[in-house]
PDB file of N, H, CA, C and O in Angstrom:
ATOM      1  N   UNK A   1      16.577  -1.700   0.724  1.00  0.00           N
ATOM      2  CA  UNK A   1      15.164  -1.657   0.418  1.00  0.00           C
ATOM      3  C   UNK A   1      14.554  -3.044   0.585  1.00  0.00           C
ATOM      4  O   UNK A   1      15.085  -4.155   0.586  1.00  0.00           O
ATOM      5  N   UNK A   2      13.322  -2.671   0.721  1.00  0.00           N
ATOM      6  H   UNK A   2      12.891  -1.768   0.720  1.00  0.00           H
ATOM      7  CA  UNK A   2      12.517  -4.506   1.280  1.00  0.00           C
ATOM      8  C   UNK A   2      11.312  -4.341  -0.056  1.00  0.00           C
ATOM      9  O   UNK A   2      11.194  -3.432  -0.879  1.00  0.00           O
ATOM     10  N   UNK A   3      10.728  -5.265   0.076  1.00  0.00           N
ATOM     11  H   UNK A   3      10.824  -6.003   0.744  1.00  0.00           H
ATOM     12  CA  UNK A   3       9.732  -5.812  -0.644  1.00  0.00           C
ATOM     13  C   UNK A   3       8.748  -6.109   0.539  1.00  0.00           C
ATOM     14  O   UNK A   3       8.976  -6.935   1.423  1.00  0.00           O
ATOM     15  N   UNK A   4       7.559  -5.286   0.438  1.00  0.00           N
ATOM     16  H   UNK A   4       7.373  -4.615  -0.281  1.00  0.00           H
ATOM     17  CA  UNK A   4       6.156  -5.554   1.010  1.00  0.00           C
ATOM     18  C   UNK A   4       5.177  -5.786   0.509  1.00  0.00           C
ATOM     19  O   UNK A   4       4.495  -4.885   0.021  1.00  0.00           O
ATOM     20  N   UNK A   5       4.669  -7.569   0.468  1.00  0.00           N
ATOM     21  H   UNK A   5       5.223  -8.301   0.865  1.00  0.00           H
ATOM     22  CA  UNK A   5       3.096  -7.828  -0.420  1.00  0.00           C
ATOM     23  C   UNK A   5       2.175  -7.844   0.640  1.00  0.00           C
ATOM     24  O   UNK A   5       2.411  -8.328   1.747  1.00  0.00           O
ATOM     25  N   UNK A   6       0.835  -7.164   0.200  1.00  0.00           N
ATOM     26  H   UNK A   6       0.643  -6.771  -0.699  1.00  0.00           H
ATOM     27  CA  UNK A   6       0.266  -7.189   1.280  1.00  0.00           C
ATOM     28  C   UNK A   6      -1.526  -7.821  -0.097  1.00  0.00           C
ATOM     29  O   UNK A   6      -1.648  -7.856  -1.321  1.00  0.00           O
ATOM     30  N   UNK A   7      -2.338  -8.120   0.908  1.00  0.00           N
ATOM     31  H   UNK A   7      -2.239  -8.092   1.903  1.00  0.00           H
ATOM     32  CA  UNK A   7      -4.025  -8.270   0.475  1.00  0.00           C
ATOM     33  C   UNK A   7      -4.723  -6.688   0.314  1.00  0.00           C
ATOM     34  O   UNK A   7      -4.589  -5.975   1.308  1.00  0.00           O
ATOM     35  N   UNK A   8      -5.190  -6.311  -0.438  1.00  0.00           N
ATOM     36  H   UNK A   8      -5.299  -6.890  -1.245  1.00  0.00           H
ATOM     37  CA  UNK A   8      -5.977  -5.180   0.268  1.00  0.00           C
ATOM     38  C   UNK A   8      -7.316  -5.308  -0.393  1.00  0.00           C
ATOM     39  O   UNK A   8      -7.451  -5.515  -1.599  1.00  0.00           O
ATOM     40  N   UNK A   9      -8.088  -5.201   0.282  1.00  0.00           N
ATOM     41  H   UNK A   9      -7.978  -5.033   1.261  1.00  0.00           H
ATOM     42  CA  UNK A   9      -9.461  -5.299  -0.178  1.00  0.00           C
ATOM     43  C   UNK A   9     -10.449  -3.911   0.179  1.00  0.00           C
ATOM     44  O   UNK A   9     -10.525  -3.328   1.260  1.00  0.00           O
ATOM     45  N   UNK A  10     -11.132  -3.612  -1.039  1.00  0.00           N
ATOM     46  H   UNK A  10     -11.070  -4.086  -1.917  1.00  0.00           H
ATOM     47  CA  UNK A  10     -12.517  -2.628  -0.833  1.00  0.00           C
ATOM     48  C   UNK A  10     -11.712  -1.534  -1.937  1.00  0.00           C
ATOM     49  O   UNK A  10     -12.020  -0.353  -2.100  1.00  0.00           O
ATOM     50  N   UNK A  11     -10.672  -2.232  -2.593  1.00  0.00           N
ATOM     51  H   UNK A  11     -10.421  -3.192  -2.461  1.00  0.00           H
ATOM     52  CA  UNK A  11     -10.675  -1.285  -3.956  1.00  0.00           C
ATOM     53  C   UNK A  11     -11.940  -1.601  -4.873  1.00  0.00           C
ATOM     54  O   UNK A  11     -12.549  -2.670  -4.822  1.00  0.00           O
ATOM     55  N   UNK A  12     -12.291  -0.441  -5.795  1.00  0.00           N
ATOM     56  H   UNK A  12     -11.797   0.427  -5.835  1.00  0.00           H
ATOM     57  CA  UNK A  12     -13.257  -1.585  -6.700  1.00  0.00           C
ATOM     58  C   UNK A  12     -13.215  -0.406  -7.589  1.00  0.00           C
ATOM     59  O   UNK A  12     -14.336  -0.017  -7.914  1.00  0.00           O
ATOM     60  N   UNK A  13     -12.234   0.258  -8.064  1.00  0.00           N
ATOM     61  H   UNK A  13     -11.323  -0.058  -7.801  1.00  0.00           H
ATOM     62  CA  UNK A  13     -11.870   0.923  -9.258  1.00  0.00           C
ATOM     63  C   UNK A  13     -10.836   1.220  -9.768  1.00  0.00           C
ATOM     64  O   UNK A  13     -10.165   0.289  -9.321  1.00  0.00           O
ATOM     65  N   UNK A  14     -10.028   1.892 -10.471  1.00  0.00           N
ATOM     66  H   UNK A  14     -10.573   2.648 -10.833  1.00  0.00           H
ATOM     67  CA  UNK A  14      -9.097   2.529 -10.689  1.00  0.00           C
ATOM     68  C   UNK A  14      -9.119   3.346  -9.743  1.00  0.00           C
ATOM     69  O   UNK A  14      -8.405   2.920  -8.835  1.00  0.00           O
ATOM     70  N   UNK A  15      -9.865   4.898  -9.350  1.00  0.00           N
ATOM     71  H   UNK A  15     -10.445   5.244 -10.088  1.00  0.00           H
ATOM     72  CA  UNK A  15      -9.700   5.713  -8.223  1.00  0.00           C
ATOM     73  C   UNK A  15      -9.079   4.799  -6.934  1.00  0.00           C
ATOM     74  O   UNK A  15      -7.981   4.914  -6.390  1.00  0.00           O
ATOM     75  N   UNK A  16      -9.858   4.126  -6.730  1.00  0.00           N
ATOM     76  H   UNK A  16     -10.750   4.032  -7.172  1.00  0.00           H
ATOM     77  CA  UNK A  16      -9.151   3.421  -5.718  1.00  0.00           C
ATOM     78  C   UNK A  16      -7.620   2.873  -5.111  1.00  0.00           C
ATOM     79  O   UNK A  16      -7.020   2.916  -4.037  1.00  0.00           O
ATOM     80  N   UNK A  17      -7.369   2.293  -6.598  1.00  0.00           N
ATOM     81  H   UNK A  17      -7.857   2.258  -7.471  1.00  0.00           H
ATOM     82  CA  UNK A  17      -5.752   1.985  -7.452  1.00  0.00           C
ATOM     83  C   UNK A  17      -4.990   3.579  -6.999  1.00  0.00           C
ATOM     84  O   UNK A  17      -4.296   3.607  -5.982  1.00  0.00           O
ATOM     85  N   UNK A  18      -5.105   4.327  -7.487  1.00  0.00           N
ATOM     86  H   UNK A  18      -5.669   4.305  -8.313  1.00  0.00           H
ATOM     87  CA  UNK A  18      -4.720   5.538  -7.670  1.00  0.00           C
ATOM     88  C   UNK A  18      -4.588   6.518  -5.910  1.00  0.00           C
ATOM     89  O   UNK A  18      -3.726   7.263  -5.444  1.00  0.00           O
ATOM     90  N   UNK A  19      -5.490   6.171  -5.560  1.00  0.00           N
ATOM     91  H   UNK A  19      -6.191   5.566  -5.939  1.00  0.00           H
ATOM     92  CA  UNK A  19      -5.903   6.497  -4.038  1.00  0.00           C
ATOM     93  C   UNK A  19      -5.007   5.532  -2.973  1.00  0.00           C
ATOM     94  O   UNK A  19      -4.601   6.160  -1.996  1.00  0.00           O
ATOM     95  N   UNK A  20      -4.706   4.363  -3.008  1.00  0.00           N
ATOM     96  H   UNK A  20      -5.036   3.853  -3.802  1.00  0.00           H
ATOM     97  CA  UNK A  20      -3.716   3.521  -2.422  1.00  0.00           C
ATOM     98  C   UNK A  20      -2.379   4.009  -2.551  1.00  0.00           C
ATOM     99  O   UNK A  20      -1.635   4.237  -1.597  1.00  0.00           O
ATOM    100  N   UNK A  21      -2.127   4.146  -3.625  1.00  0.00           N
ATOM    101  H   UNK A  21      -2.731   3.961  -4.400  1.00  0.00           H
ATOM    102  CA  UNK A  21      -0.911   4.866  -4.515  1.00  0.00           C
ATOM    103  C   UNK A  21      -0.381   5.853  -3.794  1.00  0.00           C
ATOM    104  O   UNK A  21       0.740   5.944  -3.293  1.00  0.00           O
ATOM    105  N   UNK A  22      -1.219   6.528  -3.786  1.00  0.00           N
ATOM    106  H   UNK A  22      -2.130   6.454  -4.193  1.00  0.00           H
ATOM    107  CA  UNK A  22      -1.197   8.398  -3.362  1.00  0.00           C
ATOM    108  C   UNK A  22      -1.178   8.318  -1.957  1.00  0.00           C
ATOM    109  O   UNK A  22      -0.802   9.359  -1.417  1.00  0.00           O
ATOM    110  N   UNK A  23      -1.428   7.529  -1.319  1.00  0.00           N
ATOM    111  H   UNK A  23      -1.734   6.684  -1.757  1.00  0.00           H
ATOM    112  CA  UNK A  23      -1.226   7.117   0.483  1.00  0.00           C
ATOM    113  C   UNK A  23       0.075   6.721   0.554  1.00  0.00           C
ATOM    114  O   UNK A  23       0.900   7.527   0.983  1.00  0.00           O
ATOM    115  N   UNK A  24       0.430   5.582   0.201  1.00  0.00           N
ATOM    116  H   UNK A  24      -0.241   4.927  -0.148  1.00  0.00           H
ATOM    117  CA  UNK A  24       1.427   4.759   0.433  1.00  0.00           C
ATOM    118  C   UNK A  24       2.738   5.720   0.134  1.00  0.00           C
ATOM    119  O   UNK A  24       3.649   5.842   0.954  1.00  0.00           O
ATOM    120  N   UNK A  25       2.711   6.501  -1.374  1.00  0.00           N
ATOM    121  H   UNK A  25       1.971   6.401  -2.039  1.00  0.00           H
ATOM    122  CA  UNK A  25       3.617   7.168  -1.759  1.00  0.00           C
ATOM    123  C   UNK A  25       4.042   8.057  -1.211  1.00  0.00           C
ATOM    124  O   UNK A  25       5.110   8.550  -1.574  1.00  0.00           O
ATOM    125  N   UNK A  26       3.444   8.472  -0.317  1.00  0.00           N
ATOM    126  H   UNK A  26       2.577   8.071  -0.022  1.00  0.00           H
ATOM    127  CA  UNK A  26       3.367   9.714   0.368  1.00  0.00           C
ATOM    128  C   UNK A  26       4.349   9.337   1.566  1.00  0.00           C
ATOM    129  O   UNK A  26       4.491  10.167   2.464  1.00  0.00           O
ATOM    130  N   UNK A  27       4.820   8.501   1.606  1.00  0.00           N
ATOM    131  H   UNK A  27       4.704   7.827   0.876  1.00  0.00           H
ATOM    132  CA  UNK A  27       5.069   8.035   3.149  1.00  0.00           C
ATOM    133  C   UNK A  27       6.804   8.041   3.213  1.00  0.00           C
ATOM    134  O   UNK A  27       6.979   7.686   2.047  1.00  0.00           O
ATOM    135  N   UNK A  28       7.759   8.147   3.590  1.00  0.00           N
ATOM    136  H   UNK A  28       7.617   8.435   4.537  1.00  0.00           H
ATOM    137  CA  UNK A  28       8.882   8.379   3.650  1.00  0.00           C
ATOM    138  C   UNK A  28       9.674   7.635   3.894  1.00  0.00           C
ATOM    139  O   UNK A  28       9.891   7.317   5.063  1.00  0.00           O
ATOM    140  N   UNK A  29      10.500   7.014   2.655  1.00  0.00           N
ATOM    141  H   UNK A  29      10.324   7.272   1.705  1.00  0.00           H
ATOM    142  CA  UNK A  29      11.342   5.738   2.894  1.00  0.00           C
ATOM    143  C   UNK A  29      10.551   4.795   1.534  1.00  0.00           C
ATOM    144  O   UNK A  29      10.902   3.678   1.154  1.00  0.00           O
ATOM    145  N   UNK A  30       9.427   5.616   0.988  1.00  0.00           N
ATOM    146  H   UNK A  30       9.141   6.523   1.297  1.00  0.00           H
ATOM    147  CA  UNK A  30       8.702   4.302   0.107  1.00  0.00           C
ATOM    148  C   UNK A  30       9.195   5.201  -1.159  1.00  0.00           C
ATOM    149  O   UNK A  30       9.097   6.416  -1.330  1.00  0.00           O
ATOM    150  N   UNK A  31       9.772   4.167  -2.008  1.00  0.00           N
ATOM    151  H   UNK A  31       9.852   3.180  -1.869  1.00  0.00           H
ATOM    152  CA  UNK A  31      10.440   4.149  -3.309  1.00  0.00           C
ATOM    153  C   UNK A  31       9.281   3.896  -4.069  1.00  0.00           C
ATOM    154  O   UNK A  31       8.760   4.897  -4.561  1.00  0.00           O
ATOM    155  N   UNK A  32       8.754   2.821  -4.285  1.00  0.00           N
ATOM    156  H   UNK A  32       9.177   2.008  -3.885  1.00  0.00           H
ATOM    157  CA  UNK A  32       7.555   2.639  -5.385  1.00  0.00           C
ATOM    158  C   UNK A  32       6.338   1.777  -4.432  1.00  0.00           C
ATOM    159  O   UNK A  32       6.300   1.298  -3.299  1.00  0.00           O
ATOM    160  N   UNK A  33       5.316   1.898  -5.695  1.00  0.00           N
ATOM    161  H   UNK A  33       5.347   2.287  -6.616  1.00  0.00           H
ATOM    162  CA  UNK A  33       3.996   1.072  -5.154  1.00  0.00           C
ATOM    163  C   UNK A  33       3.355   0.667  -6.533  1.00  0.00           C
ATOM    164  O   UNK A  33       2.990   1.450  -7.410  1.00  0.00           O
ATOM    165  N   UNK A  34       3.295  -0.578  -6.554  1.00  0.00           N
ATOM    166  H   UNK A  34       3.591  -1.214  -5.841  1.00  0.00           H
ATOM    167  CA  UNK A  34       2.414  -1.751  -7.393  1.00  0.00           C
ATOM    168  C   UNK A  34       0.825  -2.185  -6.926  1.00  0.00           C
ATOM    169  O   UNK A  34       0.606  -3.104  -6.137  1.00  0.00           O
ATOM    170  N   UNK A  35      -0.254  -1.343  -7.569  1.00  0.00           N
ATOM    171  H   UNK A  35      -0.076  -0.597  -8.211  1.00  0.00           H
ATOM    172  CA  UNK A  35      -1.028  -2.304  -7.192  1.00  0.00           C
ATOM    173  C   UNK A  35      -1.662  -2.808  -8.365  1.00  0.00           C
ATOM    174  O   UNK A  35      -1.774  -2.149  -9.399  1.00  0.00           O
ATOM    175  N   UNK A  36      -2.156  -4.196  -8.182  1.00  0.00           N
ATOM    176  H   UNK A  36      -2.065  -4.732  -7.343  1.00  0.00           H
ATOM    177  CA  UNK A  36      -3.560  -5.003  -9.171  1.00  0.00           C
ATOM    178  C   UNK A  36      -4.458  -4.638  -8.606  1.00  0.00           C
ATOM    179  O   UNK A  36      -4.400  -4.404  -7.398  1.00  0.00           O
ATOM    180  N   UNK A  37      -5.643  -4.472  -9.384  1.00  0.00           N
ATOM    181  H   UNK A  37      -5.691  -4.662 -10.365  1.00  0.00           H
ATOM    182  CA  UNK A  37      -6.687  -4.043  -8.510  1.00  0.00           C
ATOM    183  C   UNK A  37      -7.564  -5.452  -8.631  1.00  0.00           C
ATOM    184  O   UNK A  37      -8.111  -5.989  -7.668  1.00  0.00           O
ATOM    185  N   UNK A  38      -7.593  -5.954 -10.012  1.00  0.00           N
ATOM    186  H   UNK A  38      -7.148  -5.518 -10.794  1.00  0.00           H
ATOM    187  CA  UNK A  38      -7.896  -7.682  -9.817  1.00  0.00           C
ATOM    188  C   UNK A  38      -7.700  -8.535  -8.449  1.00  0.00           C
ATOM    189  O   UNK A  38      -8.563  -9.073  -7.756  1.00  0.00           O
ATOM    190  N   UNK A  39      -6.478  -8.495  -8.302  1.00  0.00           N
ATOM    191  H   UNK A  39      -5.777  -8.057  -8.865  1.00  0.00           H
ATOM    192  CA  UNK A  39      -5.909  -9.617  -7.449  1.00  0.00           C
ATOM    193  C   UNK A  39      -6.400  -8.814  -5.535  1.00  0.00           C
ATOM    194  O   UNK A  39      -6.607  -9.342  -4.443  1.00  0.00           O
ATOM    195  N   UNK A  40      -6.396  -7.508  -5.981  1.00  0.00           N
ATOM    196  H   UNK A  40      -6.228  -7.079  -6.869  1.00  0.00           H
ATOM    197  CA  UNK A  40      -6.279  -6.708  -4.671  1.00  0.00           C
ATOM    198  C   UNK A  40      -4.932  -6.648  -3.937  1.00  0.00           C
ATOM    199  O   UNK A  40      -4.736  -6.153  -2.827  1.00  0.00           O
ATOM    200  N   UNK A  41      -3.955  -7.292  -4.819  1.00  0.00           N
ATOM    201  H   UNK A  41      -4.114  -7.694  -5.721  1.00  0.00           H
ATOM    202  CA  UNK A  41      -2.301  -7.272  -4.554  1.00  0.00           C
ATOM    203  C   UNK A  41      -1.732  -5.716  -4.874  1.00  0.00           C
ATOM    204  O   UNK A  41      -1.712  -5.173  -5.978  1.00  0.00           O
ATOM    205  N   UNK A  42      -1.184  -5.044  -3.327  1.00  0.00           N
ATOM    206  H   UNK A  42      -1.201  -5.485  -2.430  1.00  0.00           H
ATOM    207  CA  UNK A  42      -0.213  -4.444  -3.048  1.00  0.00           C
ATOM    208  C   UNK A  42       1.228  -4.326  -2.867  1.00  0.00           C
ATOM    209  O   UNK A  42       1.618  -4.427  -1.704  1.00  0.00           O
ATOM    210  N   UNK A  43       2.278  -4.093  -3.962  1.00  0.00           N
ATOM    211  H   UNK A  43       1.962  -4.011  -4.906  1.00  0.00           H
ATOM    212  CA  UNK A  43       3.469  -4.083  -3.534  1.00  0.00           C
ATOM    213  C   UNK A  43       4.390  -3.155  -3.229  1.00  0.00           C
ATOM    214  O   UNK A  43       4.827  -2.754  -4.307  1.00  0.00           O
ATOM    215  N   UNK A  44       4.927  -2.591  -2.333  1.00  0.00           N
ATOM    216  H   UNK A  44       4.571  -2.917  -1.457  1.00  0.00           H
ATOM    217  CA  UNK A  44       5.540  -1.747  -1.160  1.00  0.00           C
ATOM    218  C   UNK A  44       6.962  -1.980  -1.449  1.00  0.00           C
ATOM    219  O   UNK A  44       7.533  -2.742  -0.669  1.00  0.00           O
ATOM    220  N   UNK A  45       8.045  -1.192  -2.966  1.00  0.00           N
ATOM    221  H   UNK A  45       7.581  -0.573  -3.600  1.00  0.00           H
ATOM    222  CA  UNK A  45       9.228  -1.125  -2.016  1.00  0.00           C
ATOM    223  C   UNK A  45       9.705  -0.039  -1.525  1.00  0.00           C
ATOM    224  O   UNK A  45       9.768   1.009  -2.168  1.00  0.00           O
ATOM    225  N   UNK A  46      10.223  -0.222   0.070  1.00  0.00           N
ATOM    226  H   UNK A  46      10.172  -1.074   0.593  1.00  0.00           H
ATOM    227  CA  UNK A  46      10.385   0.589   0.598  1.00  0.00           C
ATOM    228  C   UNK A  46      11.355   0.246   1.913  1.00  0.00           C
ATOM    229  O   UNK A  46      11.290  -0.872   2.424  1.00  0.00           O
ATOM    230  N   UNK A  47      12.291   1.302   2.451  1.00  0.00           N
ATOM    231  H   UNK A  47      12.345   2.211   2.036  1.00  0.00           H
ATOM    232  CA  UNK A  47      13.116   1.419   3.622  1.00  0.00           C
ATOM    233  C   UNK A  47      12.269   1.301   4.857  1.00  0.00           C
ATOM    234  O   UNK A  47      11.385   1.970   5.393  1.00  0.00           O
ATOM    235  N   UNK A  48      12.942   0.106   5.102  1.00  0.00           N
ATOM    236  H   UNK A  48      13.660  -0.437   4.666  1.00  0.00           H
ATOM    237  CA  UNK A  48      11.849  -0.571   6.912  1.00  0.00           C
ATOM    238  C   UNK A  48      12.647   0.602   7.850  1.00  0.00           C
ATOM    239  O   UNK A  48      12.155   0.797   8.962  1.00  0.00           O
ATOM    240  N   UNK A  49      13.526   1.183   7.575  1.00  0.00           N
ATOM    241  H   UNK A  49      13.925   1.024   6.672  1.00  0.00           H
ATOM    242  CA  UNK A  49      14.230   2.171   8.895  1.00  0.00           C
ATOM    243  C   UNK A  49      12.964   3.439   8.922  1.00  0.00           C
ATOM    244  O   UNK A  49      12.745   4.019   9.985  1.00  0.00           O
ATOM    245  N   UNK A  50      12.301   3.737   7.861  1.00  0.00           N
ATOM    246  H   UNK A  50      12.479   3.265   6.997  1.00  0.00           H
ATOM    247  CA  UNK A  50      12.088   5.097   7.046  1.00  0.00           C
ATOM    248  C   UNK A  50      10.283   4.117   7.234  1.00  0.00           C
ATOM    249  O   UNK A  50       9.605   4.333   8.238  1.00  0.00           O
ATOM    250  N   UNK A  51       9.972   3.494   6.541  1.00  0.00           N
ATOM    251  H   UNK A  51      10.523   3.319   5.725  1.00  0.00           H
ATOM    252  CA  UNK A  51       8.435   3.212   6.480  1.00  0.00           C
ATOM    253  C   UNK A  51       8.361   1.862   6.753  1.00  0.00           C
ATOM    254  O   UNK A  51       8.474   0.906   5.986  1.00  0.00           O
ATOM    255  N   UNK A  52       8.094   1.913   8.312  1.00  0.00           N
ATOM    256  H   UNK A  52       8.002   2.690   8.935  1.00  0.00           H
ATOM    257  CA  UNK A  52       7.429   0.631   8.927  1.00  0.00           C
ATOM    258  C   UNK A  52       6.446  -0.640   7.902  1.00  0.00           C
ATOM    259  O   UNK A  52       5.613  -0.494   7.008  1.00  0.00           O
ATOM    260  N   UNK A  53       6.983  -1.740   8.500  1.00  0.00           N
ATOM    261  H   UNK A  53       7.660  -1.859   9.227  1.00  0.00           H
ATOM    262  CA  UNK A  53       5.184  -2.795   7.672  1.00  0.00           C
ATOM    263  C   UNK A  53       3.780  -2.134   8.257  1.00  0.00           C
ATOM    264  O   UNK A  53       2.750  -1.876   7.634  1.00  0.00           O
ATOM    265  N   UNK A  54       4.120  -1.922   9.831  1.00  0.00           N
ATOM    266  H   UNK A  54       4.956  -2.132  10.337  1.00  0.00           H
ATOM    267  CA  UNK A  54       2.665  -1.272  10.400  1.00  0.00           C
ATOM    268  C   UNK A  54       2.839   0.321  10.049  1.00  0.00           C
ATOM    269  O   UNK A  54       1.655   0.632   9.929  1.00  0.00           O
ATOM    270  N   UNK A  55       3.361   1.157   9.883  1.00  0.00           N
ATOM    271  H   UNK A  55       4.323   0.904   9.981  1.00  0.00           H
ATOM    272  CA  UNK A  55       3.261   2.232   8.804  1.00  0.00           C
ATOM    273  C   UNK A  55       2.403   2.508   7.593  1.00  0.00           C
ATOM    274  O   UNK A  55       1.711   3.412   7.126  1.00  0.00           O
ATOM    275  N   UNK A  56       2.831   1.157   7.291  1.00  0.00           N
ATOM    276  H   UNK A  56       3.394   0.422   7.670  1.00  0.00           H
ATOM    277  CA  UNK A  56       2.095   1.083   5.419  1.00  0.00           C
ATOM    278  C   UNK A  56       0.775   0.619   5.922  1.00  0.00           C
ATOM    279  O   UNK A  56      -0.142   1.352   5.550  1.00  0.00           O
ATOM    280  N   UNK A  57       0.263  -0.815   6.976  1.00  0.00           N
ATOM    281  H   UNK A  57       1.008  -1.410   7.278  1.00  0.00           H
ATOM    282  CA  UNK A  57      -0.792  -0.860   7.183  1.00  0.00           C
ATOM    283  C   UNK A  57      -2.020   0.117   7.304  1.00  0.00           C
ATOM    284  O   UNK A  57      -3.051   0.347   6.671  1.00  0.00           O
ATOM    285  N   UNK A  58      -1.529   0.474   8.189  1.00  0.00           N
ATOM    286  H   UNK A  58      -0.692   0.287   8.703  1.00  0.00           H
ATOM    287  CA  UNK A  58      -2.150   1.835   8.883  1.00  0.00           C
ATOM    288  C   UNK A  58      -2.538   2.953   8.121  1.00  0.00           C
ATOM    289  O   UNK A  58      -3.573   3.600   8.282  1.00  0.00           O
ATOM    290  N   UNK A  59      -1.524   3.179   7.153  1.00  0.00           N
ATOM    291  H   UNK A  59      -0.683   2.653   7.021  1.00  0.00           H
ATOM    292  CA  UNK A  59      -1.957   4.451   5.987  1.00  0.00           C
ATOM    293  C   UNK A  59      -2.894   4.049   5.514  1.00  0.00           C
ATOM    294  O   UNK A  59      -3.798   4.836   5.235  1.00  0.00           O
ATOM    295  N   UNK A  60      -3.041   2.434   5.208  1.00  0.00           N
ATOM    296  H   UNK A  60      -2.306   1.795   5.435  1.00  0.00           H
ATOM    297  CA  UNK A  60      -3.558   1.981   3.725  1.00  0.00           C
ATOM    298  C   UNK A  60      -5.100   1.739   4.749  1.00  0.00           C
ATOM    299  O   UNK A  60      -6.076   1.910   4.018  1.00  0.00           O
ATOM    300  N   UNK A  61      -5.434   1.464   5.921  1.00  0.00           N
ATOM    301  H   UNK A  61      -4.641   1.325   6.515  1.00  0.00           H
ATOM    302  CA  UNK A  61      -6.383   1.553   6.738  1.00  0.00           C
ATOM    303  C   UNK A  61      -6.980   2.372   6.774  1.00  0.00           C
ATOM    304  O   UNK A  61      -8.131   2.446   6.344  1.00  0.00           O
ATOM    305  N   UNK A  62      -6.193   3.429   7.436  1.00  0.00           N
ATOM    306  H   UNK A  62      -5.258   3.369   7.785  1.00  0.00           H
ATOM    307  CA  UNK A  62      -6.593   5.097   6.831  1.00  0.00           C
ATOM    308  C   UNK A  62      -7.358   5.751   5.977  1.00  0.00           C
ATOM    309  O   UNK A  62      -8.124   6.701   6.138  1.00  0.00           O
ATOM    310  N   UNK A  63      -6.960   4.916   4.726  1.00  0.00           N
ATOM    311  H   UNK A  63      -6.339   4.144   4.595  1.00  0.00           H
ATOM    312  CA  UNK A  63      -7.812   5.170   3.686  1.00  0.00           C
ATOM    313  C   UNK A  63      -9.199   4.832   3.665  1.00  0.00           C
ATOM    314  O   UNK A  63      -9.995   5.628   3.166  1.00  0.00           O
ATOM    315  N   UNK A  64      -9.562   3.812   4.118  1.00  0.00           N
ATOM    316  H   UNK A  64      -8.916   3.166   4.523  1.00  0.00           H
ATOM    317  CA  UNK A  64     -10.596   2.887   4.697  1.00  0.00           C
ATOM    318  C   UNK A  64     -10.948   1.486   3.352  1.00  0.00           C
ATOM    319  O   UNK A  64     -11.938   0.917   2.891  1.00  0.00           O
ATOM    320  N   UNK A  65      -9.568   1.457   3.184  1.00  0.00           N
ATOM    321  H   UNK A  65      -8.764   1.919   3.559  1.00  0.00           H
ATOM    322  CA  UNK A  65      -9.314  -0.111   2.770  1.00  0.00           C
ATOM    323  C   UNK A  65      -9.059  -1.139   3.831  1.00  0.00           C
ATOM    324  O   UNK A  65      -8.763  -0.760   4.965  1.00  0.00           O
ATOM    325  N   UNK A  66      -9.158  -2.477   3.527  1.00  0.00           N
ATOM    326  H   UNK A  66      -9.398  -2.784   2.606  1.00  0.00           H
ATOM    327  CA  UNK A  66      -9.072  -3.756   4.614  1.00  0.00           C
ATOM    328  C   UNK A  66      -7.954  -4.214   3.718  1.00  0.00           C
ATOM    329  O   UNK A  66      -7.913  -4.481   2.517  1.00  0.00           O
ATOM    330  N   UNK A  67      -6.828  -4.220   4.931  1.00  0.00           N
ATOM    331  H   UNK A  67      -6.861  -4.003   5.906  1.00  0.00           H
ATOM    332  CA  UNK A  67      -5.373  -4.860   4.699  1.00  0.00           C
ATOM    333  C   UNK A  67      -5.165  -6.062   5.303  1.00  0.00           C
ATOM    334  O   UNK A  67      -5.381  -6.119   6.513  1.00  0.00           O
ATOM    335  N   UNK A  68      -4.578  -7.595   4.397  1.00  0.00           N
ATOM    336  H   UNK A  68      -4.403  -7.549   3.413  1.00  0.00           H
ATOM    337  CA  UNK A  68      -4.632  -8.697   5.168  1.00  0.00           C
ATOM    338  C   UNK A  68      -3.215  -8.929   4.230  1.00  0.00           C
ATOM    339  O   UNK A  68      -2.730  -8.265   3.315  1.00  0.00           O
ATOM    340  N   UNK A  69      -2.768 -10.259   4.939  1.00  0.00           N
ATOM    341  H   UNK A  69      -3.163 -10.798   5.683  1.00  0.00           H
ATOM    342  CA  UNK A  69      -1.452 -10.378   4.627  1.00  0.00           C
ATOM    343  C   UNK A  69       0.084  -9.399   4.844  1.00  0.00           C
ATOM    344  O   UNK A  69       1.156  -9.829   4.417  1.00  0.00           O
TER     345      UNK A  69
END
């Protein structure tokens, strides 16, 4: 398992928190998800064989959050 921190910006609630969550989790190979919604810090652990870094980007894009880092 890896550790993925990423930026994400254009949360601005709990739903939001919860909505990142529910993307990311969804994805196959991802064990857990941490987010602050303060900091806009995302943490991803998860199997790089099973859920890509551009995997997780992309979901979390998807959502129509802005992913940096």
């Amino acid at each position: 398992m890896s550790t993925l921190n990423l930026i994400v910006s254009g949360m601005s609630c709990m739903g939001c928190v919860n909505s990142v969550k529910r993307l990311v989790s969804a994805l196959p190979g991802v064990a857990g998800v941490e987010v602050d919604l303060a900091s806009g810090r995302v943490e991803v652990l998860h199997d790089p064989a099973q859920a890509s870094v551009e995997l997780i980007r992309q979901t979390i894009a998807g959502g129509g959050y802005q992913v940096s880092g």
